[in-house]
N, C-alpha and C positions, 0 to 999 in steps of 0.2 A: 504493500500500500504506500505512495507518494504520501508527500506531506503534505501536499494541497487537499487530496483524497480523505487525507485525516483528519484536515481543520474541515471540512465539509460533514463529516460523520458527526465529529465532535459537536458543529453549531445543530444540527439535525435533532441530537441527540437535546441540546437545550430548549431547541424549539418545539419540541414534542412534549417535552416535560412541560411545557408552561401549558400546556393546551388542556394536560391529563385534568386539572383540579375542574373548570371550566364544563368542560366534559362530561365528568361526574355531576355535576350540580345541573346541566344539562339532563342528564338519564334521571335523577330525581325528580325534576319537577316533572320529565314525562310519566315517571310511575306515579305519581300525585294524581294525574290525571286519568290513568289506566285507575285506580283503586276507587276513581270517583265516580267511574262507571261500574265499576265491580260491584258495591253496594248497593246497588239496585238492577232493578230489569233491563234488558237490552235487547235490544233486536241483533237477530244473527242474518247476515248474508252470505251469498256461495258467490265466489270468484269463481273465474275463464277455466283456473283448473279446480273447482270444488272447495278448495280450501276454505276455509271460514274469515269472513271478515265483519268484526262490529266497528262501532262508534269510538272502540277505545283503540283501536289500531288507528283509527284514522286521525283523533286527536292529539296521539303520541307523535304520529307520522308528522304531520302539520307542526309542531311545537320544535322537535328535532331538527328541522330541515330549515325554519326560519332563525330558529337557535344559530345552527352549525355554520348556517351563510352570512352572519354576522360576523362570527367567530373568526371564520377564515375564509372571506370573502373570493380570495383565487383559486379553493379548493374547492369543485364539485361534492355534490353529496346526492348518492343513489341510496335511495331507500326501497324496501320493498315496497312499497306502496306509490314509488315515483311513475310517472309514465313512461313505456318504453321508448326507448333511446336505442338509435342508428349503432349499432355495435362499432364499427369505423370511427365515428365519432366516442365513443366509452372508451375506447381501446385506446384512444391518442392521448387520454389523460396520464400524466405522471404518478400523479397524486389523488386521493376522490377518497371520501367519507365512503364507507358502505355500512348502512345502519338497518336493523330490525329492530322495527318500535314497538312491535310486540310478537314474543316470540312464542310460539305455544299459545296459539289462539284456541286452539282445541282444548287445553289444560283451562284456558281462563273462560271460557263457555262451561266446560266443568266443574269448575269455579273448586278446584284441587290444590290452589297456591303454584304451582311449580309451570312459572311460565316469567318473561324475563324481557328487559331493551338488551339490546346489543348495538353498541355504538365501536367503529374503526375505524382507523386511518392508515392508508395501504398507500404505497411509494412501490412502484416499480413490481408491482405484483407482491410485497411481502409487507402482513400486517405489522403496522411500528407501533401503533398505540392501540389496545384495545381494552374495552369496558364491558361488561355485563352487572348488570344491577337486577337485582327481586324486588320486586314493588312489595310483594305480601311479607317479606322480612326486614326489608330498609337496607339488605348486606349487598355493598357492591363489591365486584374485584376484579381490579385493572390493572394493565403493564405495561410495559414502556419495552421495547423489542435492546436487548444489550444491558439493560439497568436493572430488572427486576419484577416483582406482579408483589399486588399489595391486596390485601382483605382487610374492607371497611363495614362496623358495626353502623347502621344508625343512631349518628351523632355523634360517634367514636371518633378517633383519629386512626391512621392507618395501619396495620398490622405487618410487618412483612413475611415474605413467602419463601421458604428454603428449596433449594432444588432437594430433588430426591433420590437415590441410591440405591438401585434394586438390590434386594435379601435373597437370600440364595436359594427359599422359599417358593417366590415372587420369580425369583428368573427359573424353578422347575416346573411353573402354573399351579403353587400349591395358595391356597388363600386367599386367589383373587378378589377383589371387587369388583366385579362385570357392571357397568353401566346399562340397563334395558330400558329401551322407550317405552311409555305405557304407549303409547298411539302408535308406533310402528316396528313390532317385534315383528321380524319376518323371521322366515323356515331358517334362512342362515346365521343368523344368531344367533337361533334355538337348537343350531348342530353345534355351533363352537360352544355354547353352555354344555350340552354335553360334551364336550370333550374336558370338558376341564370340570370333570365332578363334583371337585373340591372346593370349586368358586362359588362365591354369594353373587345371586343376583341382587342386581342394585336398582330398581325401579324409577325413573324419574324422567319427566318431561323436561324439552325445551332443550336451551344449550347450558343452564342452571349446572349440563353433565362437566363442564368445560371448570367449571368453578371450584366443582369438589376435587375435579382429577389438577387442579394447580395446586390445591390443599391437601393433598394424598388423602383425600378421603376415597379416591376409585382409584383402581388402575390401571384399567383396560374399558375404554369405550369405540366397537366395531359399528359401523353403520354402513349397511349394503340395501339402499335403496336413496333415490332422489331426496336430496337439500341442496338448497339456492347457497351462493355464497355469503350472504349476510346472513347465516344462519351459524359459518365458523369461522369468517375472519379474526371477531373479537377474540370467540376463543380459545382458538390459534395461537395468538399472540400471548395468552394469558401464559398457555399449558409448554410454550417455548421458553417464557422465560424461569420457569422454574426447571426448564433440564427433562420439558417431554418433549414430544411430537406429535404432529398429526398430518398424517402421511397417505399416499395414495397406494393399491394395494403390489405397487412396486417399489413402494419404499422411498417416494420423492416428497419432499412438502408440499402443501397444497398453494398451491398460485393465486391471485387475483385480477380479477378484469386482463387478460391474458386469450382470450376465445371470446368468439359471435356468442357462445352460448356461457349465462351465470350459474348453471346447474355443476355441482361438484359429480363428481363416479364417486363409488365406492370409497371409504376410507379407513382408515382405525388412527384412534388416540392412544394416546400412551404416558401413563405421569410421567414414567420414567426411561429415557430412549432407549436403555440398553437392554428394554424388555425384549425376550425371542418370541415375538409377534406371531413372525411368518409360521415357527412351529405348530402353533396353537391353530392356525388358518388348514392345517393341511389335512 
């Protein structure tokens, strides 16, 4: 790396950091508003592809997006909820917000707590800041891509997050914590649970799964079927800077705004990278 290269990293790395606090206070007031709808009745809608959409995705969506253009006026911001966009044009961007203002629309129709904002900021296809907040607990947890991933109580001040160490347990598949969606267990999930007898399923909607696996509370979450990219850029970025990954199922990180199409393939997380993944897949 040059030195120009470095001083370039370096202010990068300041200018990310001043954006993190902002950010968070950003994804609060949008769950302020997701809970304000939670409290009472709502109407549900079906999207182009079925998905659910109410009142509070769109309030989130709407609050975020005028939020984030304020914030940093030369950076784009695609939301799930934005209009689609000329892929040629998404693709020319350097830099661009990619945010879900509410994630686990299913979970919060359910009205089960376990659904979340996701807010990123992606440079070059690799998330450098990313956030997930719980509206139904107030806990956010964010990271900065090279510095660290922090977990915030409501009202707290921030905690920080150790990378993690696989045990020799943990690298046999003995004790796992498997991450399962309640909304999208499919067949191949339900064969790598069997393979690994020994593992706990770990039930949970949303990308809520991204938050526990930066806090070793999981550590192993596989998903083999369709999510958009604003569904793991946040985090991505979280589960990276504590020393995981989340990877595609050849073993490469996952990219951003990079292809015509924002749907991710296949992927598996991992708290800890030096988990033997691939074994367990086979």
């Amino acid at each position: 790396m040059s030195a120009a290269s470095g001083a370039d990293a370096a202010e990068a790395a300041v200018r990310y950091a001043a954006l993190r606090a902002p950010a968070i206070a950003l994804a609060e007031a949008a769950g302020r508003a997701i809970m304000a709808v939670y409290a009472r009745d709502f109407a549900v809608e079906a999207k182009d592809d079925r998905s659910p959409l109410t009142e509070a995705d769109l309030a989130s969506h709407r609050l975020l997006v005028a939020g984030l253009e304020a914030l940093t006026p030369d950076i784009p911001v695609l939301s799930e909820e934005s209009a689609a966009l000329d892929p040629a044009e998404r693709r020319a961007w350097p830099r661009l917000w990619l945010v879900d203002p509410l994630d686990g629309t299913r979970e919060f129709v359910k009205k089960n707590g376990e659904f979340c904002v996701c807010i990123a900021l992606v440079e070059h296809g690799v998330p450098m800041l990313g956030l997930v907040h719980a509206p139904v607990t107030g806990v956010t947890w964010s990271a900065l891509a090279g510095e660290g991933a922090w977990r915030r109580e409501a009202g707290a001040d921030d905690v920080a997050l150790g990378a993690k160490v696989p045990s020799p347990d943990a690298q046999a598949g003995v004790g796992l914590r498997v991450a399962a969606s309640r909304s999208h267990l499919d067949p191949r999930t339900a064969a790598l649970l069997e393979r690994l007898p020994e593992a706990e399923r770990v039930p949970m909607g949303s990308a809520l799964k991204f938050g526990l696996l930066a806090e070793g509370r999981l550590d192993l979450y596989p998903r083999f079927g369709p999510t958009s990219e604003w569904d793991t850029a946040a985090g991505q970025c979280l589960v990276e800077a504590v020393g995981g990954a989340v990877l595609d199922l050849e073993g490469r990180a996952l990219r951003y705004n990079q292809r015509d199409t924002l749907l991710n393939g296949d992927f598996i997380a991992v708290a800890e990278a030096g988990l033997p993944w691939r074994d367990w897949l086979e």
